[in-house]
N, C-alpha and C positions, 0 to 999 in steps of 0.2 A: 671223470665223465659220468653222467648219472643217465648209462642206458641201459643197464638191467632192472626189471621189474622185482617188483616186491616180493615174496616166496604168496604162493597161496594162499590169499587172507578173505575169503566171503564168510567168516562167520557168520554167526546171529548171537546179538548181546541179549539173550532174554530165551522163551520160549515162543516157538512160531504159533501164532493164531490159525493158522490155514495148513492145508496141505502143501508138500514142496515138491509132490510129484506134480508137477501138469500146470500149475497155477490155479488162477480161479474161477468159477462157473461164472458165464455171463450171465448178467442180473437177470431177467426178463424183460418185460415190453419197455418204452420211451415211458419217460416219468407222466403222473398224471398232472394237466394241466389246469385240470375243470374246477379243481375246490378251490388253490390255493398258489400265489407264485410260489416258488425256490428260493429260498436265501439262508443256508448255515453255513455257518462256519468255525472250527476251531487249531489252536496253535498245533501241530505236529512236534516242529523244533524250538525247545525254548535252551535261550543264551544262559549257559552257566549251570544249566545239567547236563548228566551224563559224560559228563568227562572233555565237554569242551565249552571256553570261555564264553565263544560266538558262533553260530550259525550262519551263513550266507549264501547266494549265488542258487536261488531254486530253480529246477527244472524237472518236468512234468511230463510223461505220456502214457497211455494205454499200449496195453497189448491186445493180438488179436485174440484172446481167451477172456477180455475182458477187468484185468489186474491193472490196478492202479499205480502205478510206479513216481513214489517224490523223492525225489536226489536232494544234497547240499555237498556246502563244503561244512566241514568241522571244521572249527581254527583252535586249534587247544592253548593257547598261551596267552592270546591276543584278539583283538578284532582287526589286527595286522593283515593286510592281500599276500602278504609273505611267511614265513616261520614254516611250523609245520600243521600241517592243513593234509585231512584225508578227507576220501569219498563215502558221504555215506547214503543208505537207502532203506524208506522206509515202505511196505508194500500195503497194497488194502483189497481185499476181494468184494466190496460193500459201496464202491462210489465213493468212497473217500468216509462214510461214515465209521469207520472203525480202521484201526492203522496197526498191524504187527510190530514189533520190536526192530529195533533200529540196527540194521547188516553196515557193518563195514565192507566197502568194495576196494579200494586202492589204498594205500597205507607207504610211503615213501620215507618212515621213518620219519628224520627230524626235517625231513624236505618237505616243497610244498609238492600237492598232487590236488587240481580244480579244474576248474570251467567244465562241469558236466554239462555232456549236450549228446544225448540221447537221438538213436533212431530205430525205428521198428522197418526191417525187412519183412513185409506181408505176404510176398513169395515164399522163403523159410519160416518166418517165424521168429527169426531169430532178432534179440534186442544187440544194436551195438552201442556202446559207450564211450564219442572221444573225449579226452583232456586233454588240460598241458600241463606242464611243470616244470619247477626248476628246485633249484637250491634252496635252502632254508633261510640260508643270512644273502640272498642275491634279493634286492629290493626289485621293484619295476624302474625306478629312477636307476641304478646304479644299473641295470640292464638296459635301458634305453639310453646310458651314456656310454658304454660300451667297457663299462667298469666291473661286470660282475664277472665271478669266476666262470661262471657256464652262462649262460642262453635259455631264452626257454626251449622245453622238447613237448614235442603231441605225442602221446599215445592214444591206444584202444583196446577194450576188451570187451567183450561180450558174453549173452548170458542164452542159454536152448530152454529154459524150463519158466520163462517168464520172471525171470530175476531173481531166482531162489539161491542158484548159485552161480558164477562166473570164473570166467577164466582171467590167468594172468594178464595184467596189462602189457601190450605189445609196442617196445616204441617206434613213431612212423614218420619221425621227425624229417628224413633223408629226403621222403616222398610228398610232405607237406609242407614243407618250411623254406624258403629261399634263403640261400647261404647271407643277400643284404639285409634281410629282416631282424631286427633286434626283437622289441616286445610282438607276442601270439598271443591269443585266446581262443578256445575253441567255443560256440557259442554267446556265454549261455541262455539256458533255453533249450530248445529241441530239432534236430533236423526233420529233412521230411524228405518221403518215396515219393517219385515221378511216377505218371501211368506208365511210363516204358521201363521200369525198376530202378533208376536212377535215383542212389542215395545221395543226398545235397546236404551239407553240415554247413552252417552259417558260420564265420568266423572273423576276426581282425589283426590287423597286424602294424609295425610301427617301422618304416625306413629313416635309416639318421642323416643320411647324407641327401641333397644340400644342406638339407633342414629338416627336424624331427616331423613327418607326415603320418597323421592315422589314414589306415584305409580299410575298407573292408574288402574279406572277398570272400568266396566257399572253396571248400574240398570235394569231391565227389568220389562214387563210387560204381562200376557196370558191373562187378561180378559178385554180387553179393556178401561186399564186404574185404574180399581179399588182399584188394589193391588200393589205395586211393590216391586219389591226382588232386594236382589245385588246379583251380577253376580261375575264373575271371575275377578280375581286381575291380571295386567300384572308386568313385573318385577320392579327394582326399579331404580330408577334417572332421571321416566317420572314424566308427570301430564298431562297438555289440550289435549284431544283427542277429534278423530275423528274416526265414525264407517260405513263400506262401505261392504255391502252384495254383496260376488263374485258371478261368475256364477253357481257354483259350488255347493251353500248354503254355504259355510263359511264365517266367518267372517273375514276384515282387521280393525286392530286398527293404526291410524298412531299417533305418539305421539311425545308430545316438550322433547325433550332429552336434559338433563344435564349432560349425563357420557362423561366423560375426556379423552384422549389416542386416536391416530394413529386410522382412520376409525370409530371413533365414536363419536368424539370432534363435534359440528355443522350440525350433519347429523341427518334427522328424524331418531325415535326409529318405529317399525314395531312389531306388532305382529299379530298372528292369531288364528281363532277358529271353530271349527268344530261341535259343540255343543250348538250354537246358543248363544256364548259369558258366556257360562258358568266355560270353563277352558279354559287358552293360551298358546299358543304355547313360546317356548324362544325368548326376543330378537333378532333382526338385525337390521342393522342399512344401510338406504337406502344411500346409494354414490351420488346418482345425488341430491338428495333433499337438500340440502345447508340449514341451518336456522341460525339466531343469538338466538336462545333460545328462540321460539315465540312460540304463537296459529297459528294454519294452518287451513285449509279448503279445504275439501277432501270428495266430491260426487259420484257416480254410473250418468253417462248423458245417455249412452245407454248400448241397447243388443242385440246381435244376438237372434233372423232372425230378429227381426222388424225393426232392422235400419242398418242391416249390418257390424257392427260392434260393440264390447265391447269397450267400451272406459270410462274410469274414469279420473277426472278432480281433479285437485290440484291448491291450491293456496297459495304464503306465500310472508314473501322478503326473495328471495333470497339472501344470503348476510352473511357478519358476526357481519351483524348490523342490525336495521329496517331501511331497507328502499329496493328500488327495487324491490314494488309488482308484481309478476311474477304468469302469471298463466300456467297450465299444460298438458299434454295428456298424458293419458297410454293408449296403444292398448290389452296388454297382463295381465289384471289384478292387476299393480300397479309393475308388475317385474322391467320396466325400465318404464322410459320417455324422449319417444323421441322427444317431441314437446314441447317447452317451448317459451312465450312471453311476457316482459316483457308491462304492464300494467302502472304504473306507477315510475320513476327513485327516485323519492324523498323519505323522508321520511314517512313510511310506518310501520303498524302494524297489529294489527289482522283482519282477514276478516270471511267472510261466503258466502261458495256459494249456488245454484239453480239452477234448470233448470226451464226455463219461460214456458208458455203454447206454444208457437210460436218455440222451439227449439233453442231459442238465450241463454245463460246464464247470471244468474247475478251473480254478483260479488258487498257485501257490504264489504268495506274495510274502516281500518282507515288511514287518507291520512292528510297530510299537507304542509307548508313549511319550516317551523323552527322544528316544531317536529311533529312525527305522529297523534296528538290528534287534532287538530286543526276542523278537520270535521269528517264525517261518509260519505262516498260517497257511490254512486249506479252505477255502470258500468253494462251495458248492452252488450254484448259480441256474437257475431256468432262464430262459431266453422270456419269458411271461415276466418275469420279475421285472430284467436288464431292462426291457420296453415299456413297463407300467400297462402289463395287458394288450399293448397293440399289436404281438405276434405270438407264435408259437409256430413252433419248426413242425 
């Protein structure tokens, strides 16, 4: 049974760029808009350094101190979803312009340990981190046939100092995992705090009987982390999701859709919640959102009155393939999007976005030339650029 966590492993492979008491100084004011748009970007994690074959699975958030936090999985052997695969993070006090040396956070030995998906408690302060994992030689197939030696498990660990260092991972598998559930994932991507401090972790999961059904659903949390429950199940023939607090108090789930037929083949799955993700609304399936069957990345950037405008930001390729990372605007709560700009044309896969302290966003995607694994990039994005001028938050 693989429920003990790993002994304390947050080192740092290098020397820290920044302070590890406190985090980092928030930059100053919103970025200037008046000379010039925003658009840089470069690789963070490149595939075949530093001690792992491939890089994957980004996920992105700030803290309230203003620290930029990108996750991955390592896969050291492979660009296998299985083997052994650790948590890693790289931190930036700069908007993403400068990046410290690369922490190991979870380390499972020759097992896997992935799907980061990140949440900032704004009440504490404190970052939590769930995953799942499983075995090393347990594939997703031989666990979704009910062939592997173990199951997947969730954990969580968390970090007081803005990611500098963390505590052991704690497994929570008892409290989040239905005993019928074969394949889990937590995320990835990032969760998110409710105005009522309600932490929401987006996730999926796989039932085998009658028949193999993906579904999505969250986890939640009311005591700042201590406890967490599952939430509502959305319908079936999703999985990676993503969860965005409307203005309203409801919930949007946007999710990787695999059902087939006229209007629903390639287009994000949607659902919603009204009840702080404890029951969902039915399916529909967004027309403009184009996917090839991917993770997406799907934030809240602003909201009336403080910035004038509600706008929620979308990321994916466009495509009916990976590749064409495109990122997004909704004005109207996620109804349409009328703003869309293509980020990078190549081969493209899953990303994570943020909003920076400075009002630019980021955007961690995976990017390449021959195939999307190659790197983990960091784009750094104005809302001037994503528009061609016609807004600024």
């Amino acid at each position: 049974m693989m429920r003990d966590g790993p002994s304390r492993c947050y080192y740092v492979m290098g020397v820290l760029a920044c302070t590890l008491a406190g985090g980092c100084a928030v930059m100053g004011p919103r970025a200037s808009y008046g000379d010039k748009p925003i658009f840089e970007e470069q690789p963070i994690f490149v595939s075949g350094e530093g001690g792992y074959h491939t890089y994957r699975i980004p996920s992105l958030i700030v803290t309230p101190k203003g620290t930029v936090l990108a996750f991955c999985e390592g896969r050291k052997n492979s660009g296998a979803d299985y083997g052994n695969i650790d948590i890693l993070l790289r931190r930036s006090c700069d908007h993403g312009r400068t990046w410290e040396p690369t922490q190991l956070i979870a380390d499972h030995g020759e097992n896997t340990i992935g799907n980061p998906c990140p949440v900032v408690d704004r009440k504490t302060g404190t970052i939590w981190l769930l995953l799942t994992g499983n075995l090393g030689d347990d594939s997703e197939q031989k666990i979704l046939k009910r062939m592997a030696r173990e199951t997947r498990t969730v954990w969580v660990c968390s970090s007081s100092d803005d990611g500098a260092t963390w505590t052991t991972p704690v497994d929570i598998t008892a409290a989040t995992k239905k005993s019928e559930w074969t394949w889990y994932a937590t995320g990835p991507g990032c969760g998110i705090q409710l105005k009522d401090g309600r932490m929401v972790i987006p996730c999926d999961h796989n039932v085998a009987e009658p028949r193999d059904i993906r579904r999505s659903h969250v986890i939640y949390s009311d005591d700042h982390g201590r406890t967490w429950k599952i939430g509502g199940i959305a319908g079936d023939d999703v999985n990676e999701c993503q969860v965005v607090e409307l203005t309203d108090g409801s919930l949007m789930l946007n999710m990787r859709n695999y059902a087939k037929g006229e209007g629903r083949q390639n287009r994000r799955a949607v659902v919603t919640s009204h009840d702080g993700g404890v029951t969902w609304s039915p399916i529909w399936w967004a027309q403009e959102l184009v996917e090839p069957v991917c993770q997406a990345s799907f934030i809240r950037f602003t909201k009336r009155p403080e910035f004038g405008k509600n706008r929620l930001v979308f990321a994916n390729p466009a495509s009916t393939k990976r590749d064409k990372m495109t990122i997004r605007v909704s004005y109207d709560e996620g109804r349409s999007w009328p703003v869309a700009r293509e980020i990078y044309a190549g081969p493209s896969a899953y990303s994570a976005l943020a909003t920076l302290p400075d009002m630019t966003i980021g955007c961690l995607y995976e990017r390449g030339v021959k195939n999307p694994y190659e790197t983990i990039t960091f784009a750094r994005l104005s809302l001037e650029w994503i528009t061609n001028g016609a807004d600024s938050p």
